[in-house]
mmCIF file of the N, C-alpha and C atoms, coordinates in Angstrom:
data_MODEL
# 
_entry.id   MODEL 
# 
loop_
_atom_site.group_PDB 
_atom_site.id 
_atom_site.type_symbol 
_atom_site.label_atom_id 
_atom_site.label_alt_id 
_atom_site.label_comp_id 
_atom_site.label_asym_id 
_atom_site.label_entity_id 
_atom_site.label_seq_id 
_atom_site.pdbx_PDB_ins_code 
_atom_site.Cartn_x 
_atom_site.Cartn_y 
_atom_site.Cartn_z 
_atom_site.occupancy 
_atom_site.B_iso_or_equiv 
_atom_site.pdbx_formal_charge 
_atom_site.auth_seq_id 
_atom_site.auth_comp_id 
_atom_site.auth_asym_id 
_atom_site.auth_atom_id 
_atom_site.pdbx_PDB_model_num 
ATOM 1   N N  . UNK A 1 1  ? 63.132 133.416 212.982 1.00 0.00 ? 1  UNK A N  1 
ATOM 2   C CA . UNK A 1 1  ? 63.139 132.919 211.628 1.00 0.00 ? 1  UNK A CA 1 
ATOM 3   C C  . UNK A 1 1  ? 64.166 131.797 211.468 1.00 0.00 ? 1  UNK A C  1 
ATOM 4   N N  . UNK A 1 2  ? 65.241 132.011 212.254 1.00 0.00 ? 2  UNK A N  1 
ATOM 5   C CA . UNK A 1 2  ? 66.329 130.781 212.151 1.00 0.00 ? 2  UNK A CA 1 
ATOM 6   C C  . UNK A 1 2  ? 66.179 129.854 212.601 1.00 0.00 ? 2  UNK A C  1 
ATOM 7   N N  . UNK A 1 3  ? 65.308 130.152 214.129 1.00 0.00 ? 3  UNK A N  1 
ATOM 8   C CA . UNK A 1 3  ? 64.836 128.688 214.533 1.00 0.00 ? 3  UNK A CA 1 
ATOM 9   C C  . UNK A 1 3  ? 63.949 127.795 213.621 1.00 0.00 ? 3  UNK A C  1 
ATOM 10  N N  . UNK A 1 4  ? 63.103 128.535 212.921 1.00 0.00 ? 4  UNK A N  1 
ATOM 11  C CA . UNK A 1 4  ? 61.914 127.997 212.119 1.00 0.00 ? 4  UNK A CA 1 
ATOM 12  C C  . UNK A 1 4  ? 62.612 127.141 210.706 1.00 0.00 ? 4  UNK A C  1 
ATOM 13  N N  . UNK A 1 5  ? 63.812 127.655 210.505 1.00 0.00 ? 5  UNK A N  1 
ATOM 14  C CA . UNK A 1 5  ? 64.855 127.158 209.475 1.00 0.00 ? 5  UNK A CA 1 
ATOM 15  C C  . UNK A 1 5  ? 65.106 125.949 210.236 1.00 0.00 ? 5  UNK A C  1 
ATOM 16  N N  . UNK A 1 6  ? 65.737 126.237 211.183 1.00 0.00 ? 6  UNK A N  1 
ATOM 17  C CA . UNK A 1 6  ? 66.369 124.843 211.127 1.00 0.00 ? 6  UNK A CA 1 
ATOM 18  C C  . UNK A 1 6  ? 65.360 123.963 212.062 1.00 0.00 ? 6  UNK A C  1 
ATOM 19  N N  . UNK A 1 7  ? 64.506 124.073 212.668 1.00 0.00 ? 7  UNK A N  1 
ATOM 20  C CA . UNK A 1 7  ? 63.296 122.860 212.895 1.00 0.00 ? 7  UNK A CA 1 
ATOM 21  C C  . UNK A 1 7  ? 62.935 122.727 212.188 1.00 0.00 ? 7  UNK A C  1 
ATOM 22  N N  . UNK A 1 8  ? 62.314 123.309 210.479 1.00 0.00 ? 8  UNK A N  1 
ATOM 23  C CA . UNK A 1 8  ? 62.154 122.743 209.326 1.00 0.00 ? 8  UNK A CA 1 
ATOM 24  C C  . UNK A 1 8  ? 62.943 121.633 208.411 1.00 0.00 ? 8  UNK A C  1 
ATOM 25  N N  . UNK A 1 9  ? 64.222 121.939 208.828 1.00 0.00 ? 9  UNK A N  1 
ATOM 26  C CA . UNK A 1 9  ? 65.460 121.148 208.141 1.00 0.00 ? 9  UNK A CA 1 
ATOM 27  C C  . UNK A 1 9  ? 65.380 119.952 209.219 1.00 0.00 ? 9  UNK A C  1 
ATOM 28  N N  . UNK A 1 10 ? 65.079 119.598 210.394 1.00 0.00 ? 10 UNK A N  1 
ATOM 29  C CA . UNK A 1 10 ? 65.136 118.701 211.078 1.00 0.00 ? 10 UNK A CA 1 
ATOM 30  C C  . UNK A 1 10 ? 64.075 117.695 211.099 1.00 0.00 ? 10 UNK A C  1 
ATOM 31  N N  . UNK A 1 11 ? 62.962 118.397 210.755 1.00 0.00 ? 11 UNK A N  1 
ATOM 32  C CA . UNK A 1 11 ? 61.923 117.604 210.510 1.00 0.00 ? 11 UNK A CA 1 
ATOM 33  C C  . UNK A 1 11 ? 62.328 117.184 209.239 1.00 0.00 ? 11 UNK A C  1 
ATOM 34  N N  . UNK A 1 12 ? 62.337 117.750 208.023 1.00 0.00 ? 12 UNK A N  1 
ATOM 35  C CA . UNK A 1 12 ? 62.456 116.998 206.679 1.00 0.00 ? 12 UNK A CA 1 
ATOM 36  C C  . UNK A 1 12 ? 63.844 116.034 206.945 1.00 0.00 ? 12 UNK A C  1 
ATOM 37  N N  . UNK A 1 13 ? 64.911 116.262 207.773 1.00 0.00 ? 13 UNK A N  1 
ATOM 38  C CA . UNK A 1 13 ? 65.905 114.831 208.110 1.00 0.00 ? 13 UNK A CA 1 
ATOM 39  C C  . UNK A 1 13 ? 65.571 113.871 208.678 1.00 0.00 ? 13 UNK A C  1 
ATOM 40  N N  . UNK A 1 14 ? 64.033 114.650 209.685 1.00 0.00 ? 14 UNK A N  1 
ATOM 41  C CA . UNK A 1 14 ? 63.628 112.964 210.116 1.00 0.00 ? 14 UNK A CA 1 
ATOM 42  C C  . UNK A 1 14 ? 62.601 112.636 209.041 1.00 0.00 ? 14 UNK A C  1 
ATOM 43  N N  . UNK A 1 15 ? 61.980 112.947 208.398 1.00 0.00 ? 15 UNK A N  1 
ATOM 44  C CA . UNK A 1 15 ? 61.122 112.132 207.248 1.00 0.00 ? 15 UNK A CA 1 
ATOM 45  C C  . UNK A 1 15 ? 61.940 111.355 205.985 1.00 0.00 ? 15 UNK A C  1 
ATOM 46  N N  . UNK A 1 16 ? 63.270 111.947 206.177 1.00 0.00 ? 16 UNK A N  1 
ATOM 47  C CA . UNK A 1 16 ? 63.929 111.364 205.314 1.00 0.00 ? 16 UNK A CA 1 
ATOM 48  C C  . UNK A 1 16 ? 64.385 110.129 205.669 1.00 0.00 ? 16 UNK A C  1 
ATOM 49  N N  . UNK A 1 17 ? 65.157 109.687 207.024 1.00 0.00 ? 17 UNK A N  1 
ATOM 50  C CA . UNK A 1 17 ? 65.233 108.894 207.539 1.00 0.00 ? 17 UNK A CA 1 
ATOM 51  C C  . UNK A 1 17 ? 64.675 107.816 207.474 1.00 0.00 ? 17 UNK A C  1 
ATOM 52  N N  . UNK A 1 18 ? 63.102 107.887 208.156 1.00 0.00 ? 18 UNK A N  1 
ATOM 53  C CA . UNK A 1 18 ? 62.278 107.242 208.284 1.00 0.00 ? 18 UNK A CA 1 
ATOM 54  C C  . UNK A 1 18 ? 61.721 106.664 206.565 1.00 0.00 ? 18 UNK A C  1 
ATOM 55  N N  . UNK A 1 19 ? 61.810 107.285 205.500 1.00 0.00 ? 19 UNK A N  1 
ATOM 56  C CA . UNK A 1 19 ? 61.292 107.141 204.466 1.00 0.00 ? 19 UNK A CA 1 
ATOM 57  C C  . UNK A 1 19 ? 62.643 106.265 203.719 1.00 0.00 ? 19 UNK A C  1 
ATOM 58  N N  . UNK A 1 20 ? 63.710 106.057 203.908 1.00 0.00 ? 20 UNK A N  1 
ATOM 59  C CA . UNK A 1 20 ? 65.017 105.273 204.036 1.00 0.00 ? 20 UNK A CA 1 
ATOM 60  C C  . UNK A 1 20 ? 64.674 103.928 204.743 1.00 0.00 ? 20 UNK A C  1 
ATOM 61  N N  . UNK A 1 21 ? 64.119 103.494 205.261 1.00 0.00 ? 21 UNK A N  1 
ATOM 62  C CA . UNK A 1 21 ? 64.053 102.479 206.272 1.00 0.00 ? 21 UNK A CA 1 
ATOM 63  C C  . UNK A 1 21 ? 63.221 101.852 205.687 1.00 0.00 ? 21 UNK A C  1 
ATOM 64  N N  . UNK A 1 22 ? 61.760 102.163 205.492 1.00 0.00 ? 22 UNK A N  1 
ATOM 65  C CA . UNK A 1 22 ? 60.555 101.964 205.266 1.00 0.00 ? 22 UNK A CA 1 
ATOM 66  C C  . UNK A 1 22 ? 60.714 101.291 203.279 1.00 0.00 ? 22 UNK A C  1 
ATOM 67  N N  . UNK A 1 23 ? 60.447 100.273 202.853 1.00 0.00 ? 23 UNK A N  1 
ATOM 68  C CA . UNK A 1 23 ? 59.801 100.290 201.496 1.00 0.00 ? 23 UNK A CA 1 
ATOM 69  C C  . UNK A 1 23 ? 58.546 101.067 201.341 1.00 0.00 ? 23 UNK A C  1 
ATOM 70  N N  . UNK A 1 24 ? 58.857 101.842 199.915 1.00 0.00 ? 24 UNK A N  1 
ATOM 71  C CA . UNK A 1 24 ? 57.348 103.123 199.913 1.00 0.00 ? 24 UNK A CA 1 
ATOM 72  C C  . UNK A 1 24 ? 56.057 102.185 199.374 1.00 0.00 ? 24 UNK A C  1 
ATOM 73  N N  . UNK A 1 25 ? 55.063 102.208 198.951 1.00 0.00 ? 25 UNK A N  1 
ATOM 74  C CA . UNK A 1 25 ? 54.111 101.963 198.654 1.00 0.00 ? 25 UNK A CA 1 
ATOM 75  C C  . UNK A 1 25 ? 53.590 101.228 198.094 1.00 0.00 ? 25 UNK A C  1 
ATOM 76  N N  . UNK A 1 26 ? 55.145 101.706 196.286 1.00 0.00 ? 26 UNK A N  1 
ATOM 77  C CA . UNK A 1 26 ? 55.048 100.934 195.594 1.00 0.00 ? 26 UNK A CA 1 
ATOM 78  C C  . UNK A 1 26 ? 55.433 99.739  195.215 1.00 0.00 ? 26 UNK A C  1 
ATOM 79  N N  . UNK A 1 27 ? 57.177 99.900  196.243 1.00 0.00 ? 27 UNK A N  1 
ATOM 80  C CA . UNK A 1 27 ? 57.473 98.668  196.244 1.00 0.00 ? 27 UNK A CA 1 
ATOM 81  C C  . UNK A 1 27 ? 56.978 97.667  197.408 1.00 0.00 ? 27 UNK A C  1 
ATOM 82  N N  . UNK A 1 28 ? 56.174 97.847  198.124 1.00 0.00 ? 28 UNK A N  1 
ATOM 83  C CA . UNK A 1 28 ? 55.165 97.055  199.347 1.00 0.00 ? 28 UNK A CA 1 
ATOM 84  C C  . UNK A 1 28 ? 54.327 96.206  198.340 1.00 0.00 ? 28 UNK A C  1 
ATOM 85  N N  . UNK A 1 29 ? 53.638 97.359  197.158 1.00 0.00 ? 29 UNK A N  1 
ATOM 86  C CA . UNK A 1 29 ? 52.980 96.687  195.973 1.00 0.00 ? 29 UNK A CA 1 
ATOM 87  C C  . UNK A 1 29 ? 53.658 95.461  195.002 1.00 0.00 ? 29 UNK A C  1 
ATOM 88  N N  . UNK A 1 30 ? 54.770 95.809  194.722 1.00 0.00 ? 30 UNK A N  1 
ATOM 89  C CA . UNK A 1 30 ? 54.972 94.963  193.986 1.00 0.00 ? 30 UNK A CA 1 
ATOM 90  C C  . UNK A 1 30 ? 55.721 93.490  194.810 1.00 0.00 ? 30 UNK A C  1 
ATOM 91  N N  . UNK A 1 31 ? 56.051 93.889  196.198 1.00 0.00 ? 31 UNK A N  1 
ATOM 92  C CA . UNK A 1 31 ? 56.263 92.650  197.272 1.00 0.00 ? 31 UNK A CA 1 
ATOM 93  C C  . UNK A 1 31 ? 55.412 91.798  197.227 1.00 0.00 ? 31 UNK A C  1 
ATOM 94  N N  . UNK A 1 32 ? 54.260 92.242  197.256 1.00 0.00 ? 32 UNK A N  1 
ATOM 95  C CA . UNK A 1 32 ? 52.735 91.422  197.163 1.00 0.00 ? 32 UNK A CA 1 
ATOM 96  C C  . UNK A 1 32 ? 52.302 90.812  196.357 1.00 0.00 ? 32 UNK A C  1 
ATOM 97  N N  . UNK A 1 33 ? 52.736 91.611  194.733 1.00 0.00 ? 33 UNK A N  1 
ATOM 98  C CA . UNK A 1 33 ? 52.212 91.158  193.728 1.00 0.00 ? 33 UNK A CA 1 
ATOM 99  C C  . UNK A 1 33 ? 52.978 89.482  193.943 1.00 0.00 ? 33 UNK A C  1 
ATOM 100 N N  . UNK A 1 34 ? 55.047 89.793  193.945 1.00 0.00 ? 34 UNK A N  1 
ATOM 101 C CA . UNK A 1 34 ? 55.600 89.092  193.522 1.00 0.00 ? 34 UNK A CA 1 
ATOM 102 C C  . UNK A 1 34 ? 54.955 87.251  194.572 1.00 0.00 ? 34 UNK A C  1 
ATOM 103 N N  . UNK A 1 35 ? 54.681 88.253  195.861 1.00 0.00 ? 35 UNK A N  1 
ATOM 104 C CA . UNK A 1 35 ? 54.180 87.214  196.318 1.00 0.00 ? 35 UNK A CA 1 
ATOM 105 C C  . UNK A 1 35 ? 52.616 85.966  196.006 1.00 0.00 ? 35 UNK A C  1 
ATOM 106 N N  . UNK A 1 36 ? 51.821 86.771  196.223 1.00 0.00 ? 36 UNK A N  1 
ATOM 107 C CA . UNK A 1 36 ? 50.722 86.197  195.352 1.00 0.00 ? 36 UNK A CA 1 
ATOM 108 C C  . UNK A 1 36 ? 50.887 85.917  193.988 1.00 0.00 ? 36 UNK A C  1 
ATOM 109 N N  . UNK A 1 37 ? 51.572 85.912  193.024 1.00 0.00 ? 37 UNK A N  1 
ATOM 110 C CA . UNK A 1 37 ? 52.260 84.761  191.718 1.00 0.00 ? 37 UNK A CA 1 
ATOM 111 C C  . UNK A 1 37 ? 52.916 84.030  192.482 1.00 0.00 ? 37 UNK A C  1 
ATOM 112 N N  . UNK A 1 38 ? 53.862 83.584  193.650 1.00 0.00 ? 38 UNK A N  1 
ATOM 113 C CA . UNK A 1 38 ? 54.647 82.260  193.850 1.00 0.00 ? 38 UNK A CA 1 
ATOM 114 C C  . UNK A 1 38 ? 53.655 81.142  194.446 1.00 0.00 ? 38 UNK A C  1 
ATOM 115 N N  . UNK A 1 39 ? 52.830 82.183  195.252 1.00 0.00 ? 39 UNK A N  1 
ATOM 116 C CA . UNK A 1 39 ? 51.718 81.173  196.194 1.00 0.00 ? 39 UNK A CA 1 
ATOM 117 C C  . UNK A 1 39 ? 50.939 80.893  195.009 1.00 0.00 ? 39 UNK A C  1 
ATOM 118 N N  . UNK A 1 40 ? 50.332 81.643  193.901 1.00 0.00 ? 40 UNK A N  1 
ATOM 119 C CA . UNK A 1 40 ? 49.497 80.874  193.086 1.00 0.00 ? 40 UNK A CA 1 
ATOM 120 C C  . UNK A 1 40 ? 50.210 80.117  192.388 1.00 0.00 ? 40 UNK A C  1 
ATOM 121 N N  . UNK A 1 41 ? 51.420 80.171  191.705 1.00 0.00 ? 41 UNK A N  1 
ATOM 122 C CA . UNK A 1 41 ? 51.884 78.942  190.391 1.00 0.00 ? 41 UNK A CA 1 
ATOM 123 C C  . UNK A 1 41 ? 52.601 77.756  191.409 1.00 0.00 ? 41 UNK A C  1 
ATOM 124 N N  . UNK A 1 42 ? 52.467 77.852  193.035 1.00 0.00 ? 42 UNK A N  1 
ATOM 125 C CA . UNK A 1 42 ? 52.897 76.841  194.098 1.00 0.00 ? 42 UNK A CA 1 
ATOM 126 C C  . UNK A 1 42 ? 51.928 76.028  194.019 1.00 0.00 ? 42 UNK A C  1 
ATOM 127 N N  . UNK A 1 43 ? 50.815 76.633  194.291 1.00 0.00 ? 43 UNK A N  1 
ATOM 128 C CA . UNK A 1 43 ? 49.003 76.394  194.549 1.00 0.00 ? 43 UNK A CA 1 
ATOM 129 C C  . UNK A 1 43 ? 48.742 75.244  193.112 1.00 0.00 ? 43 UNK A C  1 
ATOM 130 N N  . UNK A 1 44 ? 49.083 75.798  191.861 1.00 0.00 ? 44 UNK A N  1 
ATOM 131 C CA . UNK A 1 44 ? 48.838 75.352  190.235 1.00 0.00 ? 44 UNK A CA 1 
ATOM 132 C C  . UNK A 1 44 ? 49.859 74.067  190.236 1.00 0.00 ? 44 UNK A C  1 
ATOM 133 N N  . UNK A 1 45 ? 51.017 74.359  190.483 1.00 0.00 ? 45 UNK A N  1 
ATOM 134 C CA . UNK A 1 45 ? 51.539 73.149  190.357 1.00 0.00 ? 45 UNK A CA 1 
ATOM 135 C C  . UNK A 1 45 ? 51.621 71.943  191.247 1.00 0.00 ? 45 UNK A C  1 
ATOM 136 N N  . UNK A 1 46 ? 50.895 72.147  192.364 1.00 0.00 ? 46 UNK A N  1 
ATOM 137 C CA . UNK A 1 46 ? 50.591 70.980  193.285 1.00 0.00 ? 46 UNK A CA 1 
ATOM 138 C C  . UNK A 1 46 ? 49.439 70.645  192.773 1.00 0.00 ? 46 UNK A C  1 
ATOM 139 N N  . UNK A 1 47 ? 48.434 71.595  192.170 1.00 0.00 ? 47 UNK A N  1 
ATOM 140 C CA . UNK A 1 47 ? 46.939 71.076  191.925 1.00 0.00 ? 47 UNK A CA 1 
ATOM 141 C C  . UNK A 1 47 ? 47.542 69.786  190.909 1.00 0.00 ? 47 UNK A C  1 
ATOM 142 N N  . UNK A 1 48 ? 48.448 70.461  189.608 1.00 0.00 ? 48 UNK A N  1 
ATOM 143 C CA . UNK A 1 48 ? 48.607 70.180  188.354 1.00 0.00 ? 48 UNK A CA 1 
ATOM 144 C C  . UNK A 1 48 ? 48.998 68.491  189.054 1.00 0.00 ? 48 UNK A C  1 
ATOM 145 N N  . UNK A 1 49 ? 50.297 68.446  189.424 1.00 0.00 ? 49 UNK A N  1 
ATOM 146 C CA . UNK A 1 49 ? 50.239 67.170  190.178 1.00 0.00 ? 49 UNK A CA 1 
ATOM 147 C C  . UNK A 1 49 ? 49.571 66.309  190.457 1.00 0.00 ? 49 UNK A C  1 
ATOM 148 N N  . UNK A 1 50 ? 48.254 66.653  191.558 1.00 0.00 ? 50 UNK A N  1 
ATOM 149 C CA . UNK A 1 50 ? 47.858 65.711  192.199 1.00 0.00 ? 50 UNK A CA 1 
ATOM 150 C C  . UNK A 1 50 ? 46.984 65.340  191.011 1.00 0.00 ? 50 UNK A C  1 
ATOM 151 N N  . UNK A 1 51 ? 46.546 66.168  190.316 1.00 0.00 ? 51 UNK A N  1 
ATOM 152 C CA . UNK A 1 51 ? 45.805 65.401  188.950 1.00 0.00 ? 51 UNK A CA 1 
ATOM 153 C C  . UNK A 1 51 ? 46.796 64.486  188.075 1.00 0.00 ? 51 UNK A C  1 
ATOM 154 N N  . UNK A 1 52 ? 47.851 64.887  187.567 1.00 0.00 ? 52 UNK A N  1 
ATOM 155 C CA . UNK A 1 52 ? 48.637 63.728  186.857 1.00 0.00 ? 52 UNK A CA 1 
ATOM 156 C C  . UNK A 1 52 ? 48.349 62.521  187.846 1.00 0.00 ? 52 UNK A C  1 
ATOM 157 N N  . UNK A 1 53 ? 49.216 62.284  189.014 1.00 0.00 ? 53 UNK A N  1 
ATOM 158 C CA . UNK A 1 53 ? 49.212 60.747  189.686 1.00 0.00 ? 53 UNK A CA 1 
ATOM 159 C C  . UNK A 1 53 ? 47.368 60.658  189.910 1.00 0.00 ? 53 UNK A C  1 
ATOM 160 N N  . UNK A 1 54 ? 46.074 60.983  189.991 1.00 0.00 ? 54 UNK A N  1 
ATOM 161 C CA . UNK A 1 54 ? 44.932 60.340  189.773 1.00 0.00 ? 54 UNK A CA 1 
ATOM 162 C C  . UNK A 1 54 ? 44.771 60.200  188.328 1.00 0.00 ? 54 UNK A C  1 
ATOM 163 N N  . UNK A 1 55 ? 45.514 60.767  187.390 1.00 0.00 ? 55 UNK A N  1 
ATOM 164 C CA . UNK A 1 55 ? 44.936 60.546  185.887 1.00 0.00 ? 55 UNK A CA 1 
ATOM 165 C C  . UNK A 1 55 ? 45.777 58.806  185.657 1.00 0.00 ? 55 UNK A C  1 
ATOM 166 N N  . UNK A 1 56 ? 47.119 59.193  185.993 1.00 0.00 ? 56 UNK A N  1 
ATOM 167 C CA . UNK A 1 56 ? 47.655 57.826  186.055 1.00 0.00 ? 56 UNK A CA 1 
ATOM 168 C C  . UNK A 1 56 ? 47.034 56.822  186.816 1.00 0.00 ? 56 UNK A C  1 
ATOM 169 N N  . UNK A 1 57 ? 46.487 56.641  187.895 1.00 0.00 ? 57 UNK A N  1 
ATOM 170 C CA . UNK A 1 57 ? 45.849 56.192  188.867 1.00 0.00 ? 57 UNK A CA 1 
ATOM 171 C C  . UNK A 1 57 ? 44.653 55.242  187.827 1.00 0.00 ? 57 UNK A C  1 
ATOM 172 N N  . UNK A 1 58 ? 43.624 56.321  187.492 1.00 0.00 ? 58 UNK A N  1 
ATOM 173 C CA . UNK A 1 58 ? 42.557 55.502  186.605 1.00 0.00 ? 58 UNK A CA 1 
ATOM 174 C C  . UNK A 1 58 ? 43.034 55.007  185.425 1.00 0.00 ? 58 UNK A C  1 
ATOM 175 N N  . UNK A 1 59 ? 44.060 55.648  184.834 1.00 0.00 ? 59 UNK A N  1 
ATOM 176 C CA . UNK A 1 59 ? 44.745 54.601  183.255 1.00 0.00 ? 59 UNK A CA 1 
ATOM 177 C C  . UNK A 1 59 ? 44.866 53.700  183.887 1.00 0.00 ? 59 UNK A C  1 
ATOM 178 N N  . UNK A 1 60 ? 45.955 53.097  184.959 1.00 0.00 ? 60 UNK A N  1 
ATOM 179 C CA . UNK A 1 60 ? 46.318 51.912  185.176 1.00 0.00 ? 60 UNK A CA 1 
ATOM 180 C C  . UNK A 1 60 ? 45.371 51.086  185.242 1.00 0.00 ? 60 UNK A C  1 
ATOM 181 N N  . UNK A 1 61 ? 43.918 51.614  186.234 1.00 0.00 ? 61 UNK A N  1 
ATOM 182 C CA . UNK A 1 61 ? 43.195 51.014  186.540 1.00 0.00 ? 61 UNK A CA 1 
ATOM 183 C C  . UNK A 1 61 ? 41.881 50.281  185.215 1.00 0.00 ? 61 UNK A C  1 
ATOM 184 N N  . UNK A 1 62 ? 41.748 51.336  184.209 1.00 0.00 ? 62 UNK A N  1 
ATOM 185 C CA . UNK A 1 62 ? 41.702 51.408  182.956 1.00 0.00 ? 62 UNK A CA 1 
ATOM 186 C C  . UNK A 1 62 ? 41.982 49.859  182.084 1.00 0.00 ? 62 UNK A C  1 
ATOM 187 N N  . UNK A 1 63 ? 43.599 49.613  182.059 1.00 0.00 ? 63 UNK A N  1 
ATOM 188 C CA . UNK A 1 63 ? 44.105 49.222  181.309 1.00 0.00 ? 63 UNK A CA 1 
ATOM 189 C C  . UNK A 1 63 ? 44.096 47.573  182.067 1.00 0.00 ? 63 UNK A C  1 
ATOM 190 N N  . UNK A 1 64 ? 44.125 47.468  183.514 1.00 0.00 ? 64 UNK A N  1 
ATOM 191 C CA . UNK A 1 64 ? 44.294 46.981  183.969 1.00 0.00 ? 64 UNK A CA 1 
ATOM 192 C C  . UNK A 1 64 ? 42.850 45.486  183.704 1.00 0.00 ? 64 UNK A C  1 
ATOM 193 N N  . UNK A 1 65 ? 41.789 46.770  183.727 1.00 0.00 ? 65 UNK A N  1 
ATOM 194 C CA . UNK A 1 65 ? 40.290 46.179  183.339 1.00 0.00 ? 65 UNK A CA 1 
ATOM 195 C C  . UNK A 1 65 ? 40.089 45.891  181.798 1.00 0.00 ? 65 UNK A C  1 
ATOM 196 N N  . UNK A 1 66 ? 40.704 46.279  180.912 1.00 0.00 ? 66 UNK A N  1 
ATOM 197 C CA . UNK A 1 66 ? 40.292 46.197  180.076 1.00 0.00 ? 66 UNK A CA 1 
ATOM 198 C C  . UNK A 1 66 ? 41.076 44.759  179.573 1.00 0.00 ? 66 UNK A C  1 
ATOM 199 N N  . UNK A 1 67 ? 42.580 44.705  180.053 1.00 0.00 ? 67 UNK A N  1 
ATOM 200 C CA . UNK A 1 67 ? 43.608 43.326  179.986 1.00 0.00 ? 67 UNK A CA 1 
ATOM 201 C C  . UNK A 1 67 ? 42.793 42.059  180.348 1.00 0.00 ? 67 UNK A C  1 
ATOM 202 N N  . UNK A 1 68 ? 42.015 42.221  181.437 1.00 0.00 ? 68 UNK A N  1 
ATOM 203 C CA . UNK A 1 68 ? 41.140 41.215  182.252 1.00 0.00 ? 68 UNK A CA 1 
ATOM 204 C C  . UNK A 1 68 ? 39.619 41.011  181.215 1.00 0.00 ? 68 UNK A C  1 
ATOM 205 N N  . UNK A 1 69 ? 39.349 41.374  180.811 1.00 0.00 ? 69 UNK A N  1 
ATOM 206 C CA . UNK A 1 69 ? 38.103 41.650  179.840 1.00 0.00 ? 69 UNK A CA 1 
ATOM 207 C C  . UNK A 1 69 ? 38.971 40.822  178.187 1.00 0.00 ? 69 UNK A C  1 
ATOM 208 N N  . UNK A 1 70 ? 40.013 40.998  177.767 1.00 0.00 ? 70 UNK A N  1 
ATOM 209 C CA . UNK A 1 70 ? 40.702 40.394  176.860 1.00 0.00 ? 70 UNK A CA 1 
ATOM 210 C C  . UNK A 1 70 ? 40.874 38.889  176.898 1.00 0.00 ? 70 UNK A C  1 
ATOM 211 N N  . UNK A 1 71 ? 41.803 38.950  178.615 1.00 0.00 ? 71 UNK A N  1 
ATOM 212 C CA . UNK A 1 71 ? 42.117 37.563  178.630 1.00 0.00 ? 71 UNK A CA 1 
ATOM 213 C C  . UNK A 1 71 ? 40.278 36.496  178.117 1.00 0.00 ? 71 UNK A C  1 
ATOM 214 N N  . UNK A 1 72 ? 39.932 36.862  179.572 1.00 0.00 ? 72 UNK A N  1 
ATOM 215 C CA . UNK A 1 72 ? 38.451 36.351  179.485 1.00 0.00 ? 72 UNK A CA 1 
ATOM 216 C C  . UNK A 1 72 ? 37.870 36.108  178.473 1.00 0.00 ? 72 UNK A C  1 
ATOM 217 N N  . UNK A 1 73 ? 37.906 36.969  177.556 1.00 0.00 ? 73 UNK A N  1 
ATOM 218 C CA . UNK A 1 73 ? 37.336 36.916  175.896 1.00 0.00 ? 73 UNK A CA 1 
ATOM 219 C C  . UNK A 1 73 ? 38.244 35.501  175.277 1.00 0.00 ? 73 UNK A C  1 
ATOM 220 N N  . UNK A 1 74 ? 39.478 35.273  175.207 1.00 0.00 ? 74 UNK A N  1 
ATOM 221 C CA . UNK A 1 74 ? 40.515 34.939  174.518 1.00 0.00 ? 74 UNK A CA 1 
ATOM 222 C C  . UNK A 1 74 ? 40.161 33.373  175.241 1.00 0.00 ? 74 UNK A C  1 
ATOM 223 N N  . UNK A 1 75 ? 39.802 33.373  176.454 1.00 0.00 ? 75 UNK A N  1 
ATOM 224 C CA . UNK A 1 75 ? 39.536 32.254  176.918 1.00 0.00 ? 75 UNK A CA 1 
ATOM 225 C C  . UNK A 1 75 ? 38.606 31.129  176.590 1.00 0.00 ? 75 UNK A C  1 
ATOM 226 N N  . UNK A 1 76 ? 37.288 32.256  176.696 1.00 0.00 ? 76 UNK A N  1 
ATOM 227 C CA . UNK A 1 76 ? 36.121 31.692  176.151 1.00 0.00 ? 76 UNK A CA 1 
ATOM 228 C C  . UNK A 1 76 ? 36.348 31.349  174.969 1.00 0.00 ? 76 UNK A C  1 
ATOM 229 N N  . UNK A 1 77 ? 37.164 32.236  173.902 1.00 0.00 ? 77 UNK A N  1 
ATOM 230 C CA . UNK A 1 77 ? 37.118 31.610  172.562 1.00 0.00 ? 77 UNK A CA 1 
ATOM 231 C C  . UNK A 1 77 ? 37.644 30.247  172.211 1.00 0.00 ? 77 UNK A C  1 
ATOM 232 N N  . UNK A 1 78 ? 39.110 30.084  173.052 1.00 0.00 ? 78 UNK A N  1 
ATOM 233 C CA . UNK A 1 78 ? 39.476 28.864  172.903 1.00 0.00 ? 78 UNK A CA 1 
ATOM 234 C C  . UNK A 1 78 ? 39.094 27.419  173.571 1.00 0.00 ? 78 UNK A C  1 
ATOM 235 N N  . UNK A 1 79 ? 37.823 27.653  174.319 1.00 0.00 ? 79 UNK A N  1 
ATOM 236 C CA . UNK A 1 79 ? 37.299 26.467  174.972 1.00 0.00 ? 79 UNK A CA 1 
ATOM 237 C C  . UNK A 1 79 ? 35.991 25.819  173.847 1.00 0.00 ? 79 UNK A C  1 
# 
């Protein structure tokens, strides 16, 4: 009976151990979560980016055509 005591107590010191070392389940879960939000708002704000510099991209290009369409007008009028 004493042996059965204390190989019981030895096993629950090694599960304890091992369960010390280890993150349990939930915090594995919330490792993951925290991870998949950095990779997505990483992911969002590079998208968000590369759209600003093409939105700027076509204004310039925009404004650029429409300046050229003015002059031209302004030209013809005064000839």
């Amino acid at each position: 009976m004493l042996r059965a005591a204390v190989a019981a107590a030895a096993i629950l010191c090694s599960f304890a151990a091992t369960a010390e070392d280890k993150p349990d389940s939930l915090e594995r879960a919330m490792q993951r979560a925290v991870e998949r939000a950095v990779h997505g708002t990483e992911k969002t704000a590079k998208r968000a980016g590369k759209f600003a510099e093409k939105t700027a991209t076509r204004s310039g290009k925009f404004v650029e055509r429409t300046a050229t369409k003015v002059d031209k007008s302004v030209k013809r009028a005064l000839e």
